[in-house]
N, C-alpha and C positions, 0 to 999 in steps of 0.2 A: 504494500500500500504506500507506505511512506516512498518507494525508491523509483516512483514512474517518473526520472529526472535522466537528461541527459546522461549518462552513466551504463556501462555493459550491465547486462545481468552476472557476466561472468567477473567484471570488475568488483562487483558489492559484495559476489559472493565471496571473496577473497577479503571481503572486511570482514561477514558472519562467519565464515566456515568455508564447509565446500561444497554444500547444499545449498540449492540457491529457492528451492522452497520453504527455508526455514527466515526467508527475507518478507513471508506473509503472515498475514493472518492476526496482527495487532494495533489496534488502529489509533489515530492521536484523532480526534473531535472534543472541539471547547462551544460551548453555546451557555449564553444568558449570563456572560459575567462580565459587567463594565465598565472594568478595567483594563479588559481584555479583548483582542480582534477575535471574534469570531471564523471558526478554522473547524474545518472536516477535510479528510482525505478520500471522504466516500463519496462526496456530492460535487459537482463542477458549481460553484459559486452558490455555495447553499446562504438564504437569507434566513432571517426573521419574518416568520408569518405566513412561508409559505407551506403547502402541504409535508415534504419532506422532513422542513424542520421541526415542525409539529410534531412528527412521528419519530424524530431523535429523540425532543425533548423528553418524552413519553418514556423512552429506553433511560435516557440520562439518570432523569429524576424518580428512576425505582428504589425504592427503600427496602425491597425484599426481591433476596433469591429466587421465590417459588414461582413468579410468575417468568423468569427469565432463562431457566433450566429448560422448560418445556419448547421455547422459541430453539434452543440450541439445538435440541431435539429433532422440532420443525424444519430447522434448514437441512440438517442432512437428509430430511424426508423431501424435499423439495418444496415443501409446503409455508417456508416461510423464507423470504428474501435472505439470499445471502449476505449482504452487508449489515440486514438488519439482527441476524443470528451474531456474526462477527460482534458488534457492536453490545449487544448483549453480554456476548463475554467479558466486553471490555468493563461494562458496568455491573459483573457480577468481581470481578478482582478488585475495583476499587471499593465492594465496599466490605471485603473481608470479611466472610460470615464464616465461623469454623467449621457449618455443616457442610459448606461448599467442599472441605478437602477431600473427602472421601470421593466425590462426583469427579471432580479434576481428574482424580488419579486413576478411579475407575474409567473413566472417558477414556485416557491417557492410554492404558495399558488394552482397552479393546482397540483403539487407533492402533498403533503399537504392533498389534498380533494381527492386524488386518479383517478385524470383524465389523468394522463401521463402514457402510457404503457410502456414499453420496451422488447429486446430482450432476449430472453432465456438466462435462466441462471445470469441477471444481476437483477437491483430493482432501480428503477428510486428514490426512497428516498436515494440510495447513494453516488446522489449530493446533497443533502441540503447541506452538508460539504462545498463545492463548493460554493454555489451559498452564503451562508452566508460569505464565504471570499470575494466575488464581492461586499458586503456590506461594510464589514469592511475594506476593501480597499478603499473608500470613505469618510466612516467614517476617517480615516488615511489625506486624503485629507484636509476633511471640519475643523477638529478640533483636528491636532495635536498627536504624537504616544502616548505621556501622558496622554492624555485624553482616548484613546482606552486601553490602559494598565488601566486604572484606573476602566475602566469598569469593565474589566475581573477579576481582584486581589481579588475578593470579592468571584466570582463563583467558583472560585478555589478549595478550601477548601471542597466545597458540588458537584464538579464535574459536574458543571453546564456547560457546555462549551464540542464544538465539535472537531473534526480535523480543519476545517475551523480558531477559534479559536487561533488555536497551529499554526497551517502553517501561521497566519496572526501576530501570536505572534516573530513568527522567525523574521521574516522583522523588526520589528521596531526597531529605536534607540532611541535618547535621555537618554540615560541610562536604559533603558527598564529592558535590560539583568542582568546589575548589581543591577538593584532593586529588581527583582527576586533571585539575587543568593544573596541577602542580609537577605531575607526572608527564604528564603532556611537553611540557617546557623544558623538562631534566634531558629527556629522552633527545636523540638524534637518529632514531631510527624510523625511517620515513614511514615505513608498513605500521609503523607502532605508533603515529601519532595520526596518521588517517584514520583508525580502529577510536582512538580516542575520542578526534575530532567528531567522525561518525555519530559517538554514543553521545556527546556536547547538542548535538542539534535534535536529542531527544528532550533533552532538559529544559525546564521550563522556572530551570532558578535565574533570576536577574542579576547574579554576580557575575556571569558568563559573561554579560551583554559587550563588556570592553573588550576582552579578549575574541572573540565571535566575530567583531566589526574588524576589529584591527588584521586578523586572519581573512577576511572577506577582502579587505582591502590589499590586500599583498600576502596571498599564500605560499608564493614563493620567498618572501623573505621568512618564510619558517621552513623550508625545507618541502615545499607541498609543492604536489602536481597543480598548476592554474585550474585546472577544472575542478578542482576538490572545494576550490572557494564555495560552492553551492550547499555546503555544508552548512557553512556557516550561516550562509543567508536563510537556511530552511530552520536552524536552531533560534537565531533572532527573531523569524516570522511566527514560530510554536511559541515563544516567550509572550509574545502581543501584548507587551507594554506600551503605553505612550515613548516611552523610553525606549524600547528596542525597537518602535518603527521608525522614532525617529534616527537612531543608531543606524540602522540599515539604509535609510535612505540618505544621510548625511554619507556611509560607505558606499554605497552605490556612483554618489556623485565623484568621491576621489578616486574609485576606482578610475571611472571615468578619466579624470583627468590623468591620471597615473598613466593610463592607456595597459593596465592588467589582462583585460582580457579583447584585447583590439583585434587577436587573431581573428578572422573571419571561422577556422573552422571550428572555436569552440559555440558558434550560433547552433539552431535547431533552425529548420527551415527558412523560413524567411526573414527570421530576425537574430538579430547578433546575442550575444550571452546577455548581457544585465535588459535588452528590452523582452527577451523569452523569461529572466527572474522576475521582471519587472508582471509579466500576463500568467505566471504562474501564482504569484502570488494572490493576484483578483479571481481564479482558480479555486483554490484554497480557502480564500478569506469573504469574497461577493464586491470585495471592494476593492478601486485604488488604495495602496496605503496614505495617500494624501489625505484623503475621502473619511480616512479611519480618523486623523490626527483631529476632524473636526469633530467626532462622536467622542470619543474614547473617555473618561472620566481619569483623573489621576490617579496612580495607585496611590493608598494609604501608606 
């Protein structure tokens, strides 16, 4: 979901692992908070008010598991939208319910041995992503985001670690983010700070945002491939601060001037790199980020 971006399938998969299925199946949507841009990776510029967002809302704002198990249910039957199944998931790991562990795992382990079918077209191993964040969203619970962070820090390096992972990595605090962009900085091993940077634009903490901008503006002055800047800009756009829009769009214009990404062939079709960032983001969000700076309320 997150990686429909300029980018190989075989290049990301070389950030997660070596599966390049396991780059599905967890998904970033924010609605109704604002302080924040409004953002889905399901809907091509989903609004407020219209039917679609309606029927996020609906998923978002579930305060219980029992009516959300049975949708997960529904999609593999075909009987209930796949994004909307997906999305279920997402809002059954956020809201850590302990009965949920046994389902995850029981889910997990018939994916797993290949007794789950599903509908055309889709592959029921791309929720393990999913169902491993219904884990580690407990894990979160029982013992702390420093503990969960400490797990992961290890696997990193050897790419051991799924989307599940990364979208469970975004959520945490405790310094989480800055302990990663601490590592990030030590390091000179380029494979090892893409896997980083990667996991940065899952985050949706605001101490990023300096670091984020300044990488979007000059990735190559960190040792980064120029096309990985998109990174950066897709971690500042999931942040959707007044602050990180404006961050990105003050970065955007130095880029510019910098002449960063001038190559012609880092464009998508008919437009160069930052106006293809620039129409993805209205993609995303329903809005120019200009558009946003006029709505947005200040964070507290």
């Amino acid at each position: 979901m997150r990686f429909q971006l300029p980018l190989s399938l075989a290049f990301l998969a070389g950030l997660f692992g070596t599966r390049p299925d396991l780059l599905r199946a967890q998904v970033q949507v924010r609605l109704g908070d604002s302080t924040r841009i409004l953002y889905s990776e399901l809907h091509d510029g989903l609004r407020r008010g219209t039917p679609a967002a309606d029927s996020v809302r609906v998923i978002l704002e579930a305060q219980s598991t029992s009516a959300l198990w049975p949708m997960v249910a529904g999609m593999l039957r075909g009987a209930v939208p796949w994004n909307s199944g997906l999305l279920a998931l997402t809002r059954i790991a956020e809201l850590r319910d302990p009965s949920s562990l046994d389902s995850a795992r029981a889910w997990r382990e018939r994916i797993e041995s290949g007794q789950v079918a599903s509908p055309p077209t889709t592959d029921s191993r791309d929720l393990l992503p999913a169902l491993h964040a219904i884990e580690l969203e407990l894990a979160r619970r029982r013992q702390g985001d420093l503990a969960v962070l400490g797990e992961l820090i290890p696997r990193i390096p050897v790419g051991d670690y799924d989307l599940g992972d990364a979208w469970v990595f975004g959520r945490l605090r405790d310094g989480a983010a800055d302990s990663l962009a601490r590592r990030f900085l030590a390091t000179r091993d380029q494979a090892l700070r893409i896997r980083y940077l990667t996991l940065f634009s899952f985050s949706d903490d605001t101490a990023l945002i300096p670091l984020m901008a300044r990488i979007y503006v000059a990735p190559d002055s960190f040792g980064l491939p120029i096309r990985i800047g998109i990174r950066a800009s897709d971690g500042l756009l999931w942040i959707g601060t007044r602050h990180s829009v404006e961050a990105l769009l003050a970065a955007r214009t130095a880029a510019r001037a910098r002449g960063t990404y001038a190559d012609p062939g880092l464009g998508h079709a008919d437009l160069d790199f930052l106006a293809n960032d620039s129409s993805m983001a209205v993609s995303r969000t329903g809005l120019w980020l200009a558009e946003w700076l006029k709505v947005l309320k200040p964070s507290s």
